[in-house]
N, CA, C and O atoms as CSV, one atom per row, in Angstrom:
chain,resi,resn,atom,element,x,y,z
A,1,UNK,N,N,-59.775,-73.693,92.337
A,1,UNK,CA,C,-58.363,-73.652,92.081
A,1,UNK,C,C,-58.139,-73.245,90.625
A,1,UNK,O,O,-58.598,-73.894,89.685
A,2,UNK,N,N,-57.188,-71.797,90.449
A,2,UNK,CA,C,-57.349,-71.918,88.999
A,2,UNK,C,C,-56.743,-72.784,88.676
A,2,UNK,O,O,-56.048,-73.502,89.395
A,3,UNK,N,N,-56.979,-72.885,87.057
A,3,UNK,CA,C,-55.633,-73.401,85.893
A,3,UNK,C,C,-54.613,-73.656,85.897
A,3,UNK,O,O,-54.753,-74.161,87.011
A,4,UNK,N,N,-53.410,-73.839,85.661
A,4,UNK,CA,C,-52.163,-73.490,84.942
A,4,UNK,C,C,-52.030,-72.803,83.688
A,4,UNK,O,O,-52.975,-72.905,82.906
A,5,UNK,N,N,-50.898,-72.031,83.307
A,5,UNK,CA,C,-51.499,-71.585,82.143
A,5,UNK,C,C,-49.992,-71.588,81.706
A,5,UNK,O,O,-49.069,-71.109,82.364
A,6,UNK,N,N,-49.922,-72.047,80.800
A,6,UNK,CA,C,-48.269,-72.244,79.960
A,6,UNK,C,C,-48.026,-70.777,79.077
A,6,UNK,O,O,-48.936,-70.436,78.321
A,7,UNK,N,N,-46.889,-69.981,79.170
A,7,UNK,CA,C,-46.495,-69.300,78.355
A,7,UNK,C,C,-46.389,-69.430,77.090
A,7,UNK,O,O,-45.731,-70.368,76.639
A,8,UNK,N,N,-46.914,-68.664,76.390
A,8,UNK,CA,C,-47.156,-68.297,74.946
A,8,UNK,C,C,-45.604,-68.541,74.176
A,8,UNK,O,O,-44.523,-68.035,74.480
A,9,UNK,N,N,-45.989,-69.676,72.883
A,9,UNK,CA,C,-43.842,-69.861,72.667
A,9,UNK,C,C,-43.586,-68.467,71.884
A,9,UNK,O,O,-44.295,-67.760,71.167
A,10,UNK,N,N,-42.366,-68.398,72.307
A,10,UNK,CA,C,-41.840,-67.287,71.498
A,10,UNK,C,C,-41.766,-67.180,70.131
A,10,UNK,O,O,-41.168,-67.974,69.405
A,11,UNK,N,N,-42.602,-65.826,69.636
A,11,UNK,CA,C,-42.850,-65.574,68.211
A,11,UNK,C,C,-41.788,-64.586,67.633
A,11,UNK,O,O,-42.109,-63.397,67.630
A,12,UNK,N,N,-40.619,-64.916,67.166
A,12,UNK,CA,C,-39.899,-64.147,66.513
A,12,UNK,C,C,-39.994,-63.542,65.181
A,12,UNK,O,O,-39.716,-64.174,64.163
A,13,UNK,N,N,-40.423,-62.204,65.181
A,13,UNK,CA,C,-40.192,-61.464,63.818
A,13,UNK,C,C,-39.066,-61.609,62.591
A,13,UNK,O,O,-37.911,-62.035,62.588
A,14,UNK,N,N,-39.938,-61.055,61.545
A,14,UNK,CA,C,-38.842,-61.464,60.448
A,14,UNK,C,C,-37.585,-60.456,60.616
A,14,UNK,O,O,-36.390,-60.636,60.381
A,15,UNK,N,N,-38.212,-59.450,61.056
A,15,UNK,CA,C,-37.416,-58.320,60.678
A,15,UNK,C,C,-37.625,-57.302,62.777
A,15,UNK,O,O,-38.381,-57.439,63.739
A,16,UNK,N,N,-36.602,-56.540,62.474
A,16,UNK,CA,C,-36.525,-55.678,64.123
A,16,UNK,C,C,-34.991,-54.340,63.876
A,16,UNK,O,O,-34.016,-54.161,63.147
A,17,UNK,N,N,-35.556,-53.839,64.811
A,17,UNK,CA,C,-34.798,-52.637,65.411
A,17,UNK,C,C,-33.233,-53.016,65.910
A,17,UNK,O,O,-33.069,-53.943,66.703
A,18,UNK,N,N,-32.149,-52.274,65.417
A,18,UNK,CA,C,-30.889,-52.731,66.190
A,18,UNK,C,C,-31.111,-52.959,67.687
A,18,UNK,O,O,-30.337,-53.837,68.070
A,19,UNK,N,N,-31.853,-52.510,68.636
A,19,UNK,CA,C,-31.873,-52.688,69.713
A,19,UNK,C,C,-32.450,-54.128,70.352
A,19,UNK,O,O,-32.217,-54.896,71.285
A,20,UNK,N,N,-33.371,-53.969,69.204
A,20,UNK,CA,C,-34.262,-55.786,69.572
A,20,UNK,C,C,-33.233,-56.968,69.286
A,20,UNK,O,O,-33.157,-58.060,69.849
A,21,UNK,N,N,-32.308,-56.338,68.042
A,21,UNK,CA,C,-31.865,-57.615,67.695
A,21,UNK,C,C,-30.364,-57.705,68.439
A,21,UNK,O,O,-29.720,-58.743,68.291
A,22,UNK,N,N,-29.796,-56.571,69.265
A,22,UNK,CA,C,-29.105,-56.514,70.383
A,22,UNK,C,C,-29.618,-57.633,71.463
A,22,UNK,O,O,-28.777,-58.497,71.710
A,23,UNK,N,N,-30.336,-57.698,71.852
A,23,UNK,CA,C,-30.831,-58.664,72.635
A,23,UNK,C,C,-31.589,-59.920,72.267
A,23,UNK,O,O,-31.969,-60.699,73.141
A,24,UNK,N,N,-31.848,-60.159,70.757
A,24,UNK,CA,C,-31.932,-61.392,70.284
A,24,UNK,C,C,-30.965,-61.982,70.380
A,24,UNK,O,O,-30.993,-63.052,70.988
A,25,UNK,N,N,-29.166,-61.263,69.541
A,25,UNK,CA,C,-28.121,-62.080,69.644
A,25,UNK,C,C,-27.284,-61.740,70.502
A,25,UNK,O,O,-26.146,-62.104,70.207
A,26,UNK,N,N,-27.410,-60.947,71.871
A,26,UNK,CA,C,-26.341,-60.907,72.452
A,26,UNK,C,C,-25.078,-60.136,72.186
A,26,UNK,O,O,-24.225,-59.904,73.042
A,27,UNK,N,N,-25.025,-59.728,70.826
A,27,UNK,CA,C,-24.172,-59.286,70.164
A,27,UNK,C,C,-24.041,-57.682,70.422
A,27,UNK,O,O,-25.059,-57.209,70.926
A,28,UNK,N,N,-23.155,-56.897,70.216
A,28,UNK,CA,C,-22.667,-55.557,71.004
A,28,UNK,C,C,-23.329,-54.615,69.431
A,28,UNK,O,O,-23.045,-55.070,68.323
A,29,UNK,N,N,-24.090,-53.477,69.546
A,29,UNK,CA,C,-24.165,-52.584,68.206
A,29,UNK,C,C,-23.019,-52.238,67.510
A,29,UNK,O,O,-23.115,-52.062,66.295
A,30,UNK,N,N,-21.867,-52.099,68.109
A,30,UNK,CA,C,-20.904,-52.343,66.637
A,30,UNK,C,C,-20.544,-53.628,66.025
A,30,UNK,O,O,-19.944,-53.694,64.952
A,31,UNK,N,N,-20.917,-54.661,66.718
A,31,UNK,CA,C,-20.618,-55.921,66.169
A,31,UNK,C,C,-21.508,-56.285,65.452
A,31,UNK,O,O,-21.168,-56.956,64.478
A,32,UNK,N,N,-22.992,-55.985,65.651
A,32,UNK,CA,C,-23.896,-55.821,64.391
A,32,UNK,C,C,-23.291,-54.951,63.467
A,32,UNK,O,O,-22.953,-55.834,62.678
A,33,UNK,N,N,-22.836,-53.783,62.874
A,33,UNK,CA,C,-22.786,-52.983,62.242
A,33,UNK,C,C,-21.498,-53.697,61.198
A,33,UNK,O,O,-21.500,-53.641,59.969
A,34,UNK,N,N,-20.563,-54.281,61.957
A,34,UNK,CA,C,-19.470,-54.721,61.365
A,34,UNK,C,C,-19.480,-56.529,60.271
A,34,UNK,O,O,-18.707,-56.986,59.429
A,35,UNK,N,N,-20.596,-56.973,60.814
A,35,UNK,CA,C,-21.143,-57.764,60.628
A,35,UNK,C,C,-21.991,-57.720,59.303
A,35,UNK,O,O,-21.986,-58.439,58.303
A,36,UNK,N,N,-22.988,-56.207,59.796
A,36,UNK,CA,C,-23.794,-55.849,57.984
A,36,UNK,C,C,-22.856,-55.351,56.710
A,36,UNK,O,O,-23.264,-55.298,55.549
A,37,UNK,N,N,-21.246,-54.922,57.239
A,37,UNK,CA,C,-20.596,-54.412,56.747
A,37,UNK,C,C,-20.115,-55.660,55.844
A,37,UNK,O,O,-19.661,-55.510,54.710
A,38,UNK,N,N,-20.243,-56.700,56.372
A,38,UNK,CA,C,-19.552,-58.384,55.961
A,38,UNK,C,C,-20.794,-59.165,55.290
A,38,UNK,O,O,-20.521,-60.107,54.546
A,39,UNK,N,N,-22.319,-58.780,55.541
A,39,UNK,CA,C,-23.140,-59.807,55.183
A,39,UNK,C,C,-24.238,-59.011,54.446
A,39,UNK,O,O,-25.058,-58.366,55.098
A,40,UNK,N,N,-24.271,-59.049,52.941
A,40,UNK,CA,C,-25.371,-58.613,52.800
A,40,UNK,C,C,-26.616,-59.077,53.205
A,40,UNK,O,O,-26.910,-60.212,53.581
A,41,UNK,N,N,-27.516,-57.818,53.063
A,41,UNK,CA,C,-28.895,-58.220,53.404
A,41,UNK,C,C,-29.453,-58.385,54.575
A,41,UNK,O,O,-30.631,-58.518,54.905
A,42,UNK,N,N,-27.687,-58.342,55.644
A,42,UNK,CA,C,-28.401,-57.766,57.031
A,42,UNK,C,C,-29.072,-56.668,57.379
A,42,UNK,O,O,-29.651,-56.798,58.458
A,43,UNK,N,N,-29.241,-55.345,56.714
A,43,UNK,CA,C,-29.495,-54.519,57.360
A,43,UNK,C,C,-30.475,-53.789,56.262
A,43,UNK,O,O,-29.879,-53.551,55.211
A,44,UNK,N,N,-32.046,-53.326,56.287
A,44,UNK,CA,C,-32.448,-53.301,56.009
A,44,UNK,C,C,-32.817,-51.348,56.447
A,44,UNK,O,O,-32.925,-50.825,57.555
A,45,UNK,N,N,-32.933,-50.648,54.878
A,45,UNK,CA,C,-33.564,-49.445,55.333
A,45,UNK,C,C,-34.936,-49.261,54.911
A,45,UNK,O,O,-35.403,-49.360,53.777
A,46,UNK,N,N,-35.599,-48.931,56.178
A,46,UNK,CA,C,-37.030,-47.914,55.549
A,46,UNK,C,C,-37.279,-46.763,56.258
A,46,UNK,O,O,-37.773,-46.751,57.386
A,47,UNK,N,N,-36.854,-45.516,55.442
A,47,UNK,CA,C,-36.637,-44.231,55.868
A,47,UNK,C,C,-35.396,-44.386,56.666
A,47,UNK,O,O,-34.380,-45.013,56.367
A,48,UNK,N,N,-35.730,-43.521,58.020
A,48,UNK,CA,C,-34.870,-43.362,58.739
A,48,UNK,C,C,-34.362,-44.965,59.199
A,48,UNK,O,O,-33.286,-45.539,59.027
A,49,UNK,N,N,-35.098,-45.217,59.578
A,49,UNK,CA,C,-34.981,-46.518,60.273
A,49,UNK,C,C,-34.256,-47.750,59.976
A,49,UNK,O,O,-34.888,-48.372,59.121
A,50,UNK,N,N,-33.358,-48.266,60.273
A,50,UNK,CA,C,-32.505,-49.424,60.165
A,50,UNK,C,C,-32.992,-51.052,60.812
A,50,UNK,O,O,-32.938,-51.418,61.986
A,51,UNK,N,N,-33.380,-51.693,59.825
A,51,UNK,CA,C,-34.074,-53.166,59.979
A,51,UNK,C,C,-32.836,-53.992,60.291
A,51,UNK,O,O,-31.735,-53.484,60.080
A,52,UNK,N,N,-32.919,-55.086,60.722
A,52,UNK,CA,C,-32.045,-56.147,60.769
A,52,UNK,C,C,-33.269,-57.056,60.472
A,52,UNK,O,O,-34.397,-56.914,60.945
A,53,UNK,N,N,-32.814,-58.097,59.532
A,53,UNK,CA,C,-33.422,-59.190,59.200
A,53,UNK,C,C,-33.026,-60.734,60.042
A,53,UNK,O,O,-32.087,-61.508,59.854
A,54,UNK,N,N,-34.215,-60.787,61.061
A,54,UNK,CA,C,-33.163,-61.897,61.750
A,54,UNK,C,C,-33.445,-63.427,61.252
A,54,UNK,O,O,-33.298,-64.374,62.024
A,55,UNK,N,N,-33.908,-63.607,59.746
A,55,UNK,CA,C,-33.308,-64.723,58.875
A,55,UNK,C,C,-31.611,-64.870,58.677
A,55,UNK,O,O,-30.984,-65.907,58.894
A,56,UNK,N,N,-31.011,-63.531,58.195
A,56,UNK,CA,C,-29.807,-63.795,57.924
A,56,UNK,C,C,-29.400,-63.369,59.359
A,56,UNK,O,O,-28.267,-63.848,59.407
A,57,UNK,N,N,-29.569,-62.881,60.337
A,57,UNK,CA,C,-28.495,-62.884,61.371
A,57,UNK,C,C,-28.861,-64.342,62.231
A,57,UNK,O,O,-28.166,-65.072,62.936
A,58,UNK,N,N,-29.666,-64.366,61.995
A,58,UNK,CA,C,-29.660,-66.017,62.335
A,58,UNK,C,C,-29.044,-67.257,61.451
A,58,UNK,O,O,-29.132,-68.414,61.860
A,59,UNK,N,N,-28.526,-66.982,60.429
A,59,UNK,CA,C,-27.604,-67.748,59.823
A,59,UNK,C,C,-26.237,-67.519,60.029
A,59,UNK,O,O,-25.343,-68.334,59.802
A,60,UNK,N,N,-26.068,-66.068,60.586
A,60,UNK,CA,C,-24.890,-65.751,60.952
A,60,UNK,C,C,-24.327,-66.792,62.162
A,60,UNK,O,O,-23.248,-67.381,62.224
A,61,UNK,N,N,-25.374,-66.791,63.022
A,61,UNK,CA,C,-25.131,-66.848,64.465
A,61,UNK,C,C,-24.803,-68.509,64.246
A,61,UNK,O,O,-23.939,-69.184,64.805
A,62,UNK,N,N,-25.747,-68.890,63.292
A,62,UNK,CA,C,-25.559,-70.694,63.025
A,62,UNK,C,C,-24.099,-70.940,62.960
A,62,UNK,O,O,-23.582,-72.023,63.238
A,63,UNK,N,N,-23.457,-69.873,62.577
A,63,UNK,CA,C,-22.051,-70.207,61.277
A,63,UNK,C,C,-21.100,-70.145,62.112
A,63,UNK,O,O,-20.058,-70.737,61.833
A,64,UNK,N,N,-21.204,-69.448,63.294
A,64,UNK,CA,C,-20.163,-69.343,64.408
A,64,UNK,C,C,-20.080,-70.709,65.107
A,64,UNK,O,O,-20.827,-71.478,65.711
A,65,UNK,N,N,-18.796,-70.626,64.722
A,65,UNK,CA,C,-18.175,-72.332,65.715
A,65,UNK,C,C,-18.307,-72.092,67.408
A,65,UNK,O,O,-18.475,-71.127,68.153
A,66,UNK,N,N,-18.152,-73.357,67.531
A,66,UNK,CA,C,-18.442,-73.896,68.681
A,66,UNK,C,C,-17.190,-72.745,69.977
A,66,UNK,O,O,-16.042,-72.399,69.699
A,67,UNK,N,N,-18.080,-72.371,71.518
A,67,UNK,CA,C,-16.556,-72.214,72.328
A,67,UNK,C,C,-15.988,-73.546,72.660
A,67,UNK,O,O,-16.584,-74.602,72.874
A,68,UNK,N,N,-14.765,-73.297,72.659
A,68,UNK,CA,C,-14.079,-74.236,73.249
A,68,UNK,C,C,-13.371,-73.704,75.110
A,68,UNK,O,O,-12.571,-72.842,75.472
A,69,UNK,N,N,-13.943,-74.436,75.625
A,69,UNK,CA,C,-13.761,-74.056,77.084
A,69,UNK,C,C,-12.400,-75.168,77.356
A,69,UNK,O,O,-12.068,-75.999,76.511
A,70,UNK,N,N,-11.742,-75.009,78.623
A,70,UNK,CA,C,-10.790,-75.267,78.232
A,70,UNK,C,C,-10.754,-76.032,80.519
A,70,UNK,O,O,-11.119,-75.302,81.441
A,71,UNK,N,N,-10.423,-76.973,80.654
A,71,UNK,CA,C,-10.861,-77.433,82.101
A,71,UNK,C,C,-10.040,-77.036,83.150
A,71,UNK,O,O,-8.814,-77.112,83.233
A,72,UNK,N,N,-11.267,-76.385,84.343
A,72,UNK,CA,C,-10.502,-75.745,85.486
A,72,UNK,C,C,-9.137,-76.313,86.027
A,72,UNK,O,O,-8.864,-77.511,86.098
A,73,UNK,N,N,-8.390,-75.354,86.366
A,73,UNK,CA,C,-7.511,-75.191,86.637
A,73,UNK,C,C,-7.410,-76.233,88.184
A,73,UNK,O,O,-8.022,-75.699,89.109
A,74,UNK,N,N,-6.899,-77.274,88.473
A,74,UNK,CA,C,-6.967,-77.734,90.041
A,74,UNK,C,C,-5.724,-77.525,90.956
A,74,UNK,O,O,-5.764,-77.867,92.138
């Protein structure tokens, strides 16, 4: 009978591609863009290429308040 074998925890980079970090936060590519426009140090160039640092977009994401849901309708 084999093993079990537990998934490897997730290793998040310091740094990623607008597309990676599209799907780290959920967040839409202009809402990143509008966001680096508001936070320095989000957005990182080398050459062509555009970094997002997800130290500070992860402080971003901290900073956003809570939803407030609001109870079904009966």
């Amino acid at each position: 009978m084999p093993a079990l074998s537990r998934p490897a925890p997730f290793h998040r980079p310091r740094f990623g591609r607008i597309p990676a970090a599209r799907i780290y936060s959920g967040l839409g590519r202009s809402s990143l863009y509008r966001l680096a426009g508001m936070t320095p140090g989000l957005f990182k160039k080398h050459g062509k290429s555009t970094l997002v640092d997800f130290d500070v977009l992860d402080r971003i994401l901290d900073a956003l308040p809570a939803a407030v849901i609001s109870k079904p309708r009966t």
